[in-house]
C-alpha positions in Angstrom: -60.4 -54.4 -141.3 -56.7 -55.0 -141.5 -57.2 -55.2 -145.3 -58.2 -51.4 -145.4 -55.2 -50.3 -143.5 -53.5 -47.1 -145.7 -56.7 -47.2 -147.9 -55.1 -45.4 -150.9 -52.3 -47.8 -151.3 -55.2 -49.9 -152.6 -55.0 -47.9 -156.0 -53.0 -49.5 -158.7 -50.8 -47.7 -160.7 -52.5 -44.3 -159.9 -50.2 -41.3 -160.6 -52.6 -39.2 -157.9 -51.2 -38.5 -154.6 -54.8 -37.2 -153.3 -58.3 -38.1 -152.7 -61.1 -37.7 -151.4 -63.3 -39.7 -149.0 -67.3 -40.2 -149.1 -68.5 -42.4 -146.4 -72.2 -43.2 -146.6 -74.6 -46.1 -145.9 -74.6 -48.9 -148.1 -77.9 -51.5 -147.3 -78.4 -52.7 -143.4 -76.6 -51.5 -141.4 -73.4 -51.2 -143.5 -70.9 -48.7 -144.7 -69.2 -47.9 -148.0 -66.3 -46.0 -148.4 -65.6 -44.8 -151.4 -62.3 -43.2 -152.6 -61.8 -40.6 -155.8 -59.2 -38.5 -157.1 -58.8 -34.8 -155.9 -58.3 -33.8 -159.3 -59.2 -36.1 -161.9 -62.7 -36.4 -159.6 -62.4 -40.0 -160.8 -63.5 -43.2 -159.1 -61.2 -45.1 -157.8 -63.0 -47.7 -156.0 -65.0 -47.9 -153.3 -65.1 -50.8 -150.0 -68.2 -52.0 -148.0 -67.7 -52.3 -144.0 -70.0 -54.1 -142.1 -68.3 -53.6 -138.4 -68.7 -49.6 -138.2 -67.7 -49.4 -134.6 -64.4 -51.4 -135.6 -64.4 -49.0 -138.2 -64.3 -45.9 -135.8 -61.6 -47.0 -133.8 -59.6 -48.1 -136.9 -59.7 -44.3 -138.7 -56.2 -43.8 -138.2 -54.9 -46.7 -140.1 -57.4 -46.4 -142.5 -57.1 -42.6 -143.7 -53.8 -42.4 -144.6 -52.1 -38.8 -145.2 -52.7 -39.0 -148.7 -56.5 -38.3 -147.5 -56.9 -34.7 -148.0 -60.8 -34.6 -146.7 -63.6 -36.9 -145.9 -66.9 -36.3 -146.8 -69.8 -38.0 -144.4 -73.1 -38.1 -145.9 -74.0 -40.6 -142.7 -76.8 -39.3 -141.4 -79.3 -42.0 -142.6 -76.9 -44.8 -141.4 -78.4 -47.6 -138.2 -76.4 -50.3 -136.5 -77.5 -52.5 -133.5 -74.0 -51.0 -132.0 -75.0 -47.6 -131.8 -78.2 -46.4 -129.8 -79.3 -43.5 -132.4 -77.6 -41.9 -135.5 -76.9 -38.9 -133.4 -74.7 -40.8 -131.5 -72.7 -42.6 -134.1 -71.9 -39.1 -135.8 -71.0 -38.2 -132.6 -68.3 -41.1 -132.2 -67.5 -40.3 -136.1 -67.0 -36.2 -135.2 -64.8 -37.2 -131.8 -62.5 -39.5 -133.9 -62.1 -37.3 -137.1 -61.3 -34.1 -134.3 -58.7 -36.6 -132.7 -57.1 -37.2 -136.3 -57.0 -34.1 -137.8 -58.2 -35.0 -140.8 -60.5 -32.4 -142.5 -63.9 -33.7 -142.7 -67.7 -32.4 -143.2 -71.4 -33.8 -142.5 -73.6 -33.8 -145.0 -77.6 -34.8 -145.5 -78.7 -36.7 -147.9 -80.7 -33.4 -149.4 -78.0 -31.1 -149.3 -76.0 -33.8 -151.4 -78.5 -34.4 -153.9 -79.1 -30.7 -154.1 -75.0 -29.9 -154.8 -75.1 -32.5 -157.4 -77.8 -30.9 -158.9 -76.1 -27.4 -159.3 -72.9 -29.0 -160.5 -74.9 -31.1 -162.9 -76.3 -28.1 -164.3 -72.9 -26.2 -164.0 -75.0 -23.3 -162.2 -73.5 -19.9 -162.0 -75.0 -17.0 -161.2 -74.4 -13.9 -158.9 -75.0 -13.1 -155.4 -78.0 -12.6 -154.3 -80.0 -14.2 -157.5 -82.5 -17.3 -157.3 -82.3 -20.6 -158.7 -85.4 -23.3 -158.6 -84.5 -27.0 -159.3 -87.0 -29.2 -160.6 -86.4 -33.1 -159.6 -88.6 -35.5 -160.9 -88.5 -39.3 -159.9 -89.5 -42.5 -161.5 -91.2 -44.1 -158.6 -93.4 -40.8 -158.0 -96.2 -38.7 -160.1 -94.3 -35.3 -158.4 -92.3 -32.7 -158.5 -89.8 -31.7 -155.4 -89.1 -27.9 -155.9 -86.1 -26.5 -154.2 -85.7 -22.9 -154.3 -81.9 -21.5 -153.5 -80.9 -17.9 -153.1 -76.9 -17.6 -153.9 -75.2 -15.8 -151.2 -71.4 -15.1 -150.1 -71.7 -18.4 -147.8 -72.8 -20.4 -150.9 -76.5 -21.6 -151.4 -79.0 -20.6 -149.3 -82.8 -22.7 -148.9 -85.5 -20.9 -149.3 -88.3 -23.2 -150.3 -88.5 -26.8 -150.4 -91.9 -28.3 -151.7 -93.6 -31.1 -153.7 -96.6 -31.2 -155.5 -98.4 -34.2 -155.9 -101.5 -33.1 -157.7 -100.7 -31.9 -161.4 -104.7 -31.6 -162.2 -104.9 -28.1 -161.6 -105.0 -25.2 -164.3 -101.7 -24.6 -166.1 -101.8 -21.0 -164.5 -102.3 -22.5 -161.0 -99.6 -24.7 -161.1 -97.2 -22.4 -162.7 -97.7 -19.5 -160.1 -97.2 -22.4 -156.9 -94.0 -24.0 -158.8 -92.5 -20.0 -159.0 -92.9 -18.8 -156.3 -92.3 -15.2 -155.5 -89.6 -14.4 -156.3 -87.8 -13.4 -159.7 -85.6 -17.0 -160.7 -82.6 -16.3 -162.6 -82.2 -20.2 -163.2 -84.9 -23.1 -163.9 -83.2 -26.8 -163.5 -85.1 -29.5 -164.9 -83.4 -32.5 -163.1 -84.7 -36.0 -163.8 -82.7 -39.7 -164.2 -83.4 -40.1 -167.7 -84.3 -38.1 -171.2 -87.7 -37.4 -172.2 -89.6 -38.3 -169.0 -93.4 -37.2 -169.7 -93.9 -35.0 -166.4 -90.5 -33.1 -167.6 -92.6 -32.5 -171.0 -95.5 -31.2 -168.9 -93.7 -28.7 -166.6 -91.7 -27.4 -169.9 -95.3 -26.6 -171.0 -96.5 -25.3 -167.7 -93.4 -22.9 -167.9 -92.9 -22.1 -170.9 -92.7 -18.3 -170.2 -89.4 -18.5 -168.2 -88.1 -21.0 -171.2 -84.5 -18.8 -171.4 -83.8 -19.7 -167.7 -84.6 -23.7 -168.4 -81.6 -25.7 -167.8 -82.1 -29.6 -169.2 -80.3 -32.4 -166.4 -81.2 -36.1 -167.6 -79.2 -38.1 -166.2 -78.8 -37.4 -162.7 -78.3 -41.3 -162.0 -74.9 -40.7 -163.4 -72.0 -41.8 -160.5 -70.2 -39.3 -161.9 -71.8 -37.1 -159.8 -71.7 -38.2 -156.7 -67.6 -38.4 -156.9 -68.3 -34.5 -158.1 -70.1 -33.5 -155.3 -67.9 -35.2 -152.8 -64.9 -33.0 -154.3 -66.7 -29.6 -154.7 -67.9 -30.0 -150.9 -63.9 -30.6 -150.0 -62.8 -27.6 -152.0 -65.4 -26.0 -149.4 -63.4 -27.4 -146.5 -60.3 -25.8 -147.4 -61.5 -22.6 -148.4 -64.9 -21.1 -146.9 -64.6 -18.5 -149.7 -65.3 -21.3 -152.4 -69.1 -21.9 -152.5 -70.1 -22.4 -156.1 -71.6 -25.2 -155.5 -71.9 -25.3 -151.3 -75.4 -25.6 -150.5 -75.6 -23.9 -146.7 -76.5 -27.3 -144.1 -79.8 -28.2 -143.2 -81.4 -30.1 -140.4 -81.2 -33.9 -142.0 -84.0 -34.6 -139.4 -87.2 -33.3 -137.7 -86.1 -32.8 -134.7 -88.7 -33.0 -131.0 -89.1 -31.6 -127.7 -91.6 -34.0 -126.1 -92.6 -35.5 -122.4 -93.5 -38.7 -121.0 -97.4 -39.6 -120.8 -97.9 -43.0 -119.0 -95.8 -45.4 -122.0 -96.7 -42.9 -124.8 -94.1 -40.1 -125.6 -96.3 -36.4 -127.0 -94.3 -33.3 -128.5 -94.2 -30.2 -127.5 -92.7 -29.0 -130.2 -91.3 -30.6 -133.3 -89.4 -28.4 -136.3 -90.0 -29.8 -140.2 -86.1 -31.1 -141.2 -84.2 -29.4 -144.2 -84.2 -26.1 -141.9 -80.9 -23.7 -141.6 -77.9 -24.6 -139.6 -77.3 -23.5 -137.0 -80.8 -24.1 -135.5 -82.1 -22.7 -131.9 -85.7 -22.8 -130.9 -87.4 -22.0 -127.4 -90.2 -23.2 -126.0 -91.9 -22.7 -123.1 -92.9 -25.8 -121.2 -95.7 -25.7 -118.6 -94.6 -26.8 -114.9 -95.1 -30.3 -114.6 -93.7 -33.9 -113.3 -93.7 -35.6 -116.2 -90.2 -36.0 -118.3 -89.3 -34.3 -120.9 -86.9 -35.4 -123.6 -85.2 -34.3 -126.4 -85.0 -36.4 -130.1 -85.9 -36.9 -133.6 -88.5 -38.2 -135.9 -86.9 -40.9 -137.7 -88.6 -40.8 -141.1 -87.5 -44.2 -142.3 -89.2 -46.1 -139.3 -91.6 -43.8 -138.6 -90.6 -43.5 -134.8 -89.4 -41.4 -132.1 -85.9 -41.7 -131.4 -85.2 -40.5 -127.8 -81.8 -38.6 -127.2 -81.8 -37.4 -123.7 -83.8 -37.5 -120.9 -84.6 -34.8 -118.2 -87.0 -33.1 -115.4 -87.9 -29.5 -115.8 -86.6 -28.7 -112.4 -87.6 -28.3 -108.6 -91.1 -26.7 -107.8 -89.7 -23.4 -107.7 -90.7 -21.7 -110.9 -94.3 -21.1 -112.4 -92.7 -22.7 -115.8 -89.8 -23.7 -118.0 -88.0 -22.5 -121.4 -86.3 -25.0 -122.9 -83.6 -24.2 -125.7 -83.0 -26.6 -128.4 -79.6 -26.1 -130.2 -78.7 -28.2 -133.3 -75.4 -27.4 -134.7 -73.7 -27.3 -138.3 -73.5 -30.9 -137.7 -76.8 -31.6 -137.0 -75.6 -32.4 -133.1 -78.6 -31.4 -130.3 -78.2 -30.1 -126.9 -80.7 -28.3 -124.9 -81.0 -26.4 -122.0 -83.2 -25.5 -119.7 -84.3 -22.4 -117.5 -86.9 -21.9 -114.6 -89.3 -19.1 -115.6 -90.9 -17.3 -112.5 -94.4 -15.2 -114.0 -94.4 -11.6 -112.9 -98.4 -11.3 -112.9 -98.5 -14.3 -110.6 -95.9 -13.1 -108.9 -98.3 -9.7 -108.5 -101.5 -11.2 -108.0 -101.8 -10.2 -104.4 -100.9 -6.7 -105.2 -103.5 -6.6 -108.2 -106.3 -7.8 -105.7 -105.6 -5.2 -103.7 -106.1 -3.1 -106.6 -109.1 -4.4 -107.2 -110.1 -3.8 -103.6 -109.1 0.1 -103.4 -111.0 0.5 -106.8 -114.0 2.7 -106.5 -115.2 1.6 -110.1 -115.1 -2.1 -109.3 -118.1 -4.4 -108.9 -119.5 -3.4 -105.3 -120.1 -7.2 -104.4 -116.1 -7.5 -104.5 -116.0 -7.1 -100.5 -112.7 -8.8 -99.4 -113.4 -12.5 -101.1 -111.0 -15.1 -101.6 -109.0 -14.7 -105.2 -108.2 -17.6 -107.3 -106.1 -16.9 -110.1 -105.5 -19.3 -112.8 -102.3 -20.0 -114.8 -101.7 -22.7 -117.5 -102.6 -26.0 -115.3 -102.6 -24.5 -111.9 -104.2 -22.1 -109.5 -103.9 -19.7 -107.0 -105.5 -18.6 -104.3 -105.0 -14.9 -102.4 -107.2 -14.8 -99.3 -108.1 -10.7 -97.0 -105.5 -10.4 -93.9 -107.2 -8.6 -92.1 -104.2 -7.6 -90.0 -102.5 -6.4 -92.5 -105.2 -5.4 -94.8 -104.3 -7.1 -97.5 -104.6 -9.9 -99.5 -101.9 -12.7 -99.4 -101.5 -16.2 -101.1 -102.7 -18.5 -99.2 -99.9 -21.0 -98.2 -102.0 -24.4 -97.9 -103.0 -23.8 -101.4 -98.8 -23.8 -102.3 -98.7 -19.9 -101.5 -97.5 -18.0 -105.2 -96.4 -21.6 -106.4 -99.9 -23.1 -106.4 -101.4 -26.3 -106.8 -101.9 -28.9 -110.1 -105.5 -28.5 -111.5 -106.0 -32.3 -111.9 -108.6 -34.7 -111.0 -107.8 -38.3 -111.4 -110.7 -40.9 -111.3 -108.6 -44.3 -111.0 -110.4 -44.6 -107.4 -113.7 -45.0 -106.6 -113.5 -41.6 -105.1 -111.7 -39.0 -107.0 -108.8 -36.8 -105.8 -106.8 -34.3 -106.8 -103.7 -32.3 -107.2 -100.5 -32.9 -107.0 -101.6 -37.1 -106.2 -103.6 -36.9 -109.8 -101.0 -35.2 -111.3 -98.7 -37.9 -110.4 -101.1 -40.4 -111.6 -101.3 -38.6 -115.2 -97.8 -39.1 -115.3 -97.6 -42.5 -115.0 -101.0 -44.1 -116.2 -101.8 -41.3 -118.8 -105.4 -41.6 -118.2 -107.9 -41.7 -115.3 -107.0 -38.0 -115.6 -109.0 -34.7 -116.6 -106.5 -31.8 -116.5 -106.0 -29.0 -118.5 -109.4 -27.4 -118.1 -108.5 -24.0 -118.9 -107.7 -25.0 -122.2 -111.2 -26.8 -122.7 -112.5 -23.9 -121.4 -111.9 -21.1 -123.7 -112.3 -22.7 -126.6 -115.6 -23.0 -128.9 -117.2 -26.2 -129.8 -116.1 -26.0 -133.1 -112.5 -25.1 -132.5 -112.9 -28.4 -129.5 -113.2 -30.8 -132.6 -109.7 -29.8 -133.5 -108.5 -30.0 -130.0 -106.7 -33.3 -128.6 -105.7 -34.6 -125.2 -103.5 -37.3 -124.0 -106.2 -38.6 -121.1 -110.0 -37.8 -122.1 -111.9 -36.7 -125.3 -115.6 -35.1 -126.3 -118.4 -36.1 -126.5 -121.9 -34.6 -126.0 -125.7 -35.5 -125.6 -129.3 -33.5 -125.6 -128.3 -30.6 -122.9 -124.5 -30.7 -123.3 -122.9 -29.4 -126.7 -119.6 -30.3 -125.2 -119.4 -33.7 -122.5 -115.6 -34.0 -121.3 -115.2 -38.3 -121.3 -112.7 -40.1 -119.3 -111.2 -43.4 -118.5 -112.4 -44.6 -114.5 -111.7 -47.1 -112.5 -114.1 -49.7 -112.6 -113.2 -49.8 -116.6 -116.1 -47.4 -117.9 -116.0 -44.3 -119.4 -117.6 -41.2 -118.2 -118.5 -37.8 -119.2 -119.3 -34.5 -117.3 -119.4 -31.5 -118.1 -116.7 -28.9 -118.3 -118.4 -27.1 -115.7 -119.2 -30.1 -113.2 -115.9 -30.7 -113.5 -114.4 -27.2 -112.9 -117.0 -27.6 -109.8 -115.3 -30.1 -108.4 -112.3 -27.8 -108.1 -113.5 -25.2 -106.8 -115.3 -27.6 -104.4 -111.4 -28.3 -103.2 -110.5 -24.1 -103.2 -112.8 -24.0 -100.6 -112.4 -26.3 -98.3 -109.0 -24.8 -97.8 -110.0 -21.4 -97.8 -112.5 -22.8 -95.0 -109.6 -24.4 -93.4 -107.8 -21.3 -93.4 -110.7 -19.1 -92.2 -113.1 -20.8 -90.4 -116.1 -20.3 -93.0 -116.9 -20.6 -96.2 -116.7 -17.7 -98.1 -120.1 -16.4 -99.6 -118.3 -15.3 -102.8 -115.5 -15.8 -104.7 -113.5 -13.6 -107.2 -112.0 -15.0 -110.6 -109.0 -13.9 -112.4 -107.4 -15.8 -115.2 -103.8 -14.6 -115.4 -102.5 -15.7 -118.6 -102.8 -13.8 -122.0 -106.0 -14.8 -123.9 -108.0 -12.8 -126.0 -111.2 -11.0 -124.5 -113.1 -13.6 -126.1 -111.4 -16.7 -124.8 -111.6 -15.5 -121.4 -115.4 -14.3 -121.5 -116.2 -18.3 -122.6 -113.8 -19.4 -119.6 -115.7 -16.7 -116.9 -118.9 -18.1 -118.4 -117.5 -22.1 -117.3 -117.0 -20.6 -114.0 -120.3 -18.6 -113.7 -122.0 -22.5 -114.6 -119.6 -24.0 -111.9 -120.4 -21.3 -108.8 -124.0 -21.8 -109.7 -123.1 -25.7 -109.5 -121.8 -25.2 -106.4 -125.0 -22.5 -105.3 -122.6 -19.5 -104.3 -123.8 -16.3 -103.9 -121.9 -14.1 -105.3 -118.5 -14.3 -108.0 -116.4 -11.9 -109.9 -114.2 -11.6 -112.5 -111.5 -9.3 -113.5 -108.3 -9.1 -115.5 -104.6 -9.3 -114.8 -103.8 -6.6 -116.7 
């Protein structure tokens, strides 16, 4: 490494006094630097590094002050000595901060895409659309990148391939447009008359005054350009004739922790605008949750952080995702306490007082359903009114999970626990089964059970058990089973078993959804042979 030490004094003879530096991966797991002149944009030479957390620490001695900027195009780089690229930009970021030395992250996309425009020597005014065209040799397609030019520089707007060229001409033309009026066409391929560049000059050949010919975008040329016309960037925000606005380099994942197997909640497409924020909400729950990214190259999940949702306290979670300009995560996270649960014991009484309500609704026990729990609101008839009933968790509820790892099943917050760390034995989530049609059930996928069905039952819910079979039951025999447990703790609570119950589902569905969930429930009460049931809304 000592050999690098003042890097420019490398150059021979060179009447520059300064550069630029592009530091990028070279094969496994190494790094190249390579150095070119600020104004000439020429080449100087570039080194390999195959120690890049040596490297890090040795920044100082290496980018000497004749180093006016470095450019890091870095997000694709591995090593054994870092646990995720995140991290090692992160390392890169805190050392380049320390320095002082100007710097900027780059993708890979945002790269190719500058060397592109400067290829072409784009110009064109603010506000105006440019499409460029790149065609490879290894692929029969055409990646379409769509930029609108703004005061910040270049803006994304689309980003596409197509693979199939067998539709119509007029087809093809209208999806390689687009929408909107292009002031510039970029043909950009590696080499001169490539057939598919024939065939899209064809397909085109309306908008041939926009056409701008690139064939030889292999050129290194371009790639010392780029690095340069990115620096000028650094030193002046106000230059962006050829600064492409930064993208996410990676798809990046909210997800949780299902026995060994990691799911997403959530995970965004990569090449979309920095800076990024996106909320979800996550449903209360014991498993972890993480934060990561998609590597694309190994095809795997790359965990970045670890977490719980929180304490018991809230009805759900909103997590925040944050990825900065240089494509650095964080996340928060925030407790979410639902107002209609919160007012579910006031709504009953509603219900109670209201003259145009179902007659049979004489002061039964509630059970309100929300996401993967439930709640239960019971008559005080000292107070006349109804309350939550505390056994049953009060307004916080219980886990609507049944876990069949045991000969006998048993639920709650136990079968929850066992979802967490087996991932199957487990039927849960029944609400979700419940509104949805058999067709639209085909589509739907759970961590712990699929469908099935036979002669009586369009739609059989199978699970793992614990003698090693699978079995299958009904939504409704299932849902049974729960309320089978609602009761015995309104019993408990009472000293009887109530004669009827009353239903209401408090999160937003449409009408529809929740007429084929009261319908489950109507099968399950007549399961369970109770007299009388209701339903109503929570709004």
């Amino acid at each position: 490494m000592e050999n690098c030490y003042n890097i420019t004094s490398l150059i021979p003879n060179s009447i520059e006094k300064e550069y630029i530096a592009l530091i990028s991966p070279y094969e496994d797991h190494l790094i190249q630097v390579g150095i070119f002149g600020y104004q000439s944009r020429e080449a100087y030479f570039h080194i390999v590094i195959n120690d890049a957390e040596t490297f890090i620490d040795e920044i100082p001695k290496i980018m000497d002050s004749n180093i006016k900027a470095v450019i890091l195009r870095v997000y694709q780089f591995q090593s054994e000595k870092f646990p995720n690229n995140v991290q090692f930009c992160k390392s890169l970021k805190a050392k380049f901060d320390a320095t002082k030395i100007p710097y900027s992250f780059i993708s890979d996309f945002n790269f190719t895409t500058t060397k592109m425009l400067i290829a072409a020597n784009i110009s064109v005014n603010f506000g105006e659309f440019v499409l460029v065209l790149l065609t490879a040799d290894k692929y029969v397609n055409v990646n379409m990148i769509e930029l609108k030019y703004t005061k910040a520089g270049y803006e994304l707007i689309r980003h596409q391939s197509i693979r199939d060229l067998d539709e119509g001409d007029e087809e093809l033309g209208e999806k390689i447009l687009g929408t909107n009026e292009l002031q510039k066409i970029v043909f950009c391929s590696d080499k001169p008359d490539k057939p598919l560049i024939k065939t899209l000059k064809n397909i085109l050949k309306a908008e041939s005054k926009k056409f701008i010919f690139v064939d030889d975008m292999g050129n290194y040329k371009y790639t010392g350009a780029g690095a340069i016309e990115e620096s000028k960037w650094i030193f002046d925000k106000k230059y962006t004739k050829f600064h492409v606005l930064p993208t996410t380099a990676r798809p990046y994942i909210i997800g949780f922790e299902c026995g060994e197997e990691e799911f997403s909640i959530f995970m965004e497409d990569d090449t979309v605008a920095l800076p990024y924020e996106k909320i979800v909400i996550a449903s209360k729950s014991s498993s972890n949750h993480f934060i990561g990214y998609y590597d694309l190259e190994n095809r795997k999940v790359c965990r970045l952080e670890t977490f719980a949702l929180g304490d018991d306290n809230c009805h759900e979670y909103e997590v925040t995702l944050k990825i900065d300009v240089h494509n650095q995560p964080s996340y928060a996270i925030r407790g979410i306490n639902v107002q209609q649960i919160i007012d579910f014991p006031s709504l009953c009484n509603e219900k109670m007082n209201d003259e145009d309500f179902d007659e049979e609704f004489e002061k039964d026990p509630v059970i309100g359903f929300y996401g993967n729990h439930s709640f239960i609101c019971i008559w005080d008839d000292t107070k006349e009114e109804y309350n939550f009933l505390d056994s049953w968790g009060g307004q916080r509820g219980k886990p609507m999970h049944i876990a069949f790892d045991k000969e006998k099943p048993y639920f709650g917050k136990a079968a929850e626990e066992t979802f967490r760390k087996l991932g199957k034995f487990v039927v849960c989530d029944l609400l979700q089964v419940m509104i949805r049609t058999e067709e639209e059930l085909q589509e739907y996928e759970h961590q712990s059970f699929t469908f099935t069905k036979d002669a009586e039952n369009p739609v059989l819910i199978e699970f793992d058990t614990f003698d090693g079979t699978k079995k299958a039951a009904s939504p409704a025999f299932l849902m049974a089973l729960l309320l089978k447990q609602h009761l015995k703790a309104i019993k408990k609570e009472t000293g009887e078993k109530p004669n009827g119950l009353g239903f209401c589902i408090l999160k937003d569905f449409h009408w529809e959804d929740i007429e084929r969930a009261n319908n489950c429930l109507e099968d399950a009460c007549n399961l369970l042979k109770l007299c009388s049931y209701t339903f109503f809304g929570w709004q």
